[in-house]
N, C-alpha and C positions, 0 to 999 in steps of 0.2 A: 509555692511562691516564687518568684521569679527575681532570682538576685542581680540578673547582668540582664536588664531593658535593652539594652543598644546590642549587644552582644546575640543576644536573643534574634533582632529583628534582624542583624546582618545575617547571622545563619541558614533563617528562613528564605534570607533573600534570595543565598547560594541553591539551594534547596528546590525555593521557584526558580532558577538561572536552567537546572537542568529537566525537570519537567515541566517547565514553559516550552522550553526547545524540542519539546518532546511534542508535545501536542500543537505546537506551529507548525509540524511536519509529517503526524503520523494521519494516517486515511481516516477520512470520516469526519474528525474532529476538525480538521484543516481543511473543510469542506468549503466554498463560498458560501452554502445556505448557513454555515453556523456564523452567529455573531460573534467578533471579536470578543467585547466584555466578556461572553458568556465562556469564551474560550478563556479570558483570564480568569475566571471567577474559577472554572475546573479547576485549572494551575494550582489557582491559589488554595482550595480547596485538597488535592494532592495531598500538597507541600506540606501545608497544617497535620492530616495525617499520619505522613509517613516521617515526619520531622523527632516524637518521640525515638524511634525504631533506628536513624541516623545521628542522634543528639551526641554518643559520645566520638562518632565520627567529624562531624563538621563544624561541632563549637571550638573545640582545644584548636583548629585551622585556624578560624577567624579571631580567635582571643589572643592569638599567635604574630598576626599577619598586620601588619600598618599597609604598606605601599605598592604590596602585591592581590590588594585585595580585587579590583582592576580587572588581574589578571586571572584571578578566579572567577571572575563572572563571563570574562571572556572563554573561558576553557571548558566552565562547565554549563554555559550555552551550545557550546558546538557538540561536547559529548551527548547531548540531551538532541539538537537536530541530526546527528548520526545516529539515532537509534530510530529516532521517526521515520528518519529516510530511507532505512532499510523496511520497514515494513509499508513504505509509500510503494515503494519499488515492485513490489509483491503484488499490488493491487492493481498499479499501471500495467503488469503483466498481463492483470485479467482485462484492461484495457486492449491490451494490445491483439489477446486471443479474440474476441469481443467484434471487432476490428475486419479479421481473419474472415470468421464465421459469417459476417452479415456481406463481406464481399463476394465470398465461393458462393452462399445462396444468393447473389443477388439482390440483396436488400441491404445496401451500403449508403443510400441515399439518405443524409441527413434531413429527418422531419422532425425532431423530437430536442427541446433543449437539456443539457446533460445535468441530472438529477444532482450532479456533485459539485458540480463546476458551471462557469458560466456559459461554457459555449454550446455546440449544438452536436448531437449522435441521432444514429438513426434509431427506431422502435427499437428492433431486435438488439443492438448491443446495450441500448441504452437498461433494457429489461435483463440482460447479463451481467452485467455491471451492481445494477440494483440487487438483486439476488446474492450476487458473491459477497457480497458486502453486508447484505442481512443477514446470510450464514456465520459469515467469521464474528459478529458482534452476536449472536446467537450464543456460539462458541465461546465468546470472552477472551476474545484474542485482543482486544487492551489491556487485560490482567496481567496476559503471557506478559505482551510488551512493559507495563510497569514491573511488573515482577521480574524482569530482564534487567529493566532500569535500576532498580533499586539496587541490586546484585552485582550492576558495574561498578559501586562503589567500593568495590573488593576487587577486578578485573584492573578497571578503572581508579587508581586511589586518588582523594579527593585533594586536589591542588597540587599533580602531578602535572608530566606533561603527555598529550596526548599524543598516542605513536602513530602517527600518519603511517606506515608504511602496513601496520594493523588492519589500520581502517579501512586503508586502499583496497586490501587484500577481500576484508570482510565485503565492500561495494559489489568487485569482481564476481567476487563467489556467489553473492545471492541475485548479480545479475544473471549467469551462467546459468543458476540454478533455477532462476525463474522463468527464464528463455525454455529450458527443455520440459518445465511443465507444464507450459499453455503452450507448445509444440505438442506436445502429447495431447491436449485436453481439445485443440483444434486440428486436430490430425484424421477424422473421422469426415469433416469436413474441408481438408483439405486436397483426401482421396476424390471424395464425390467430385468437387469443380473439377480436379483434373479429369478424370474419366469421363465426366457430363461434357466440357469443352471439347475433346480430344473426338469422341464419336458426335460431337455436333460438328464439327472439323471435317471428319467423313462424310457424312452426311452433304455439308456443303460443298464435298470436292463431286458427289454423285448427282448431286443439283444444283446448279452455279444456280440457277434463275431462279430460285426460290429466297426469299430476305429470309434467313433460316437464325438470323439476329433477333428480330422481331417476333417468331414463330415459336425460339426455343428456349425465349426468356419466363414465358409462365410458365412451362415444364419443369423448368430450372428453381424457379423458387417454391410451386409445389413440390416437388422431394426436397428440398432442403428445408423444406418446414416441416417434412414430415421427420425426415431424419433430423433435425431438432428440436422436434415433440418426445421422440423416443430415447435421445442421448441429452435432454438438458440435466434432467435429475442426477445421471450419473456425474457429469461435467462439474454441476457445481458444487456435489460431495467431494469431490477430489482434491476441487480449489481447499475447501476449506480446512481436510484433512489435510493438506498437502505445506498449510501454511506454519504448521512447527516445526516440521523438518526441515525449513528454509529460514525461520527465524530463530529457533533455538539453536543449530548449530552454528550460530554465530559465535 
């Protein structure tokens, strides 16, 4: 039975403050194809759950707190968008490899509108993108993330202040950290265009008069489809392995 009504529903609120912030920011769910509502409904859903698991954490706060209450919802919104946005980062990474890939092959021409967002990718990244993103919800790497979240309320205590200079740190690191593993993961095709340009180069310094543009663009994007028929599999095992190492060590 529920002795403190109001007390109760403020709790919850705190509760939704920071896994609202969490799923306004983390990949997938922050998608344009998901609907808002539905996006609240998660939230709120969460929150209900993990609320017993948190109760003797976040009631004694709010049963506590008149005028800073405010500032709790403001504090633990933002800790709840810093966790999202670390694991946003991670996916934009596989953007950015994505990106990479369909340039050195030559198939960087936007035809395709982006499966997550509203604007527009070409086939092949847009099919990279899709993928990495199937794997890691495969994986249950929202679990990771909520089971992160919930764990800051120990890292993080509830109606502290948050250490910007933590956070700063934490951005840094998992940007660093996800720059050199879609370096690595687009590195295969990063060699081919250089090698392919550099002897098409030759090529055109041995025959000015040939359009060796127009001549050595299908060549170009046959081997790189061949070479990313043979390296996708691996590619996108890696992303998804690759994404606790860069989220859990936060």
């Amino acid at each position: 039975m529920i002795t403190d009504p109001q007390g109760t529903v403020l709790a919850l609120f705190l509760i939704f403050c920071r896994i609202g912030g969490c799923i306004l920011a983390m990949p997938g769910f922050s998608s344009a194809r998901v609907p808002a509502l539905l996006r609240v409904f998660m939230a709120g859903a969460l929150s209900l759950a993990i609320m017993p698991v948190l109760w003797d954490t976040v009631y004694p706060a709010v049963r506590s707190s008149n005028a800073t209450y405010i500032g709790y919802i403001f504090s633990e919104s933002l800790i709840g968008v810093m966790f999202g946005m670390l694991a946003r980062l991670y996916t934009l990474g596989l953007q950015f490899a994505a990106n990479i890939v369909g340039m050195m092959v030559g198939y960087s021409q936007p035809s395709a509108s982006d499966i997550f967002e509203d604007g527009s990718e070409s086939a092949l990244s847009g099919f990279i993108i899709f993928a990495g993103m199937m794997l890691l919800f495969m994986m249950d790497f929202h679990h990771v993330v909520f089971r992160a979240l919930i764990d800051s309320y120990t890292s993080m205590p509830f109606g502290g202040v948050m250490d910007m200079r933590s956070t700063l740190i934490s951005f840094t690191d998992t940007l660093s950290t996800t720059t050199f593993i879609m370096l690595r993961l687009a590195s295969p095709f990063l060699i081919y265009g250089l090698l392919f340009n550099i002897a098409i180069g030759f090529i055109n310094k041995l025959a000015p008069q040939i359009p060796v543009y127009f001549i050595s663009t299908p060549y170009l994007l046959l081997g790189g489809l061949f070479l990313f028929y043979f390296s996708v599999a691996a590619m996108i095992s890696q992303f998804g392995q690759s994404f606790a190492t860069v989220f859990i060590g936060r």
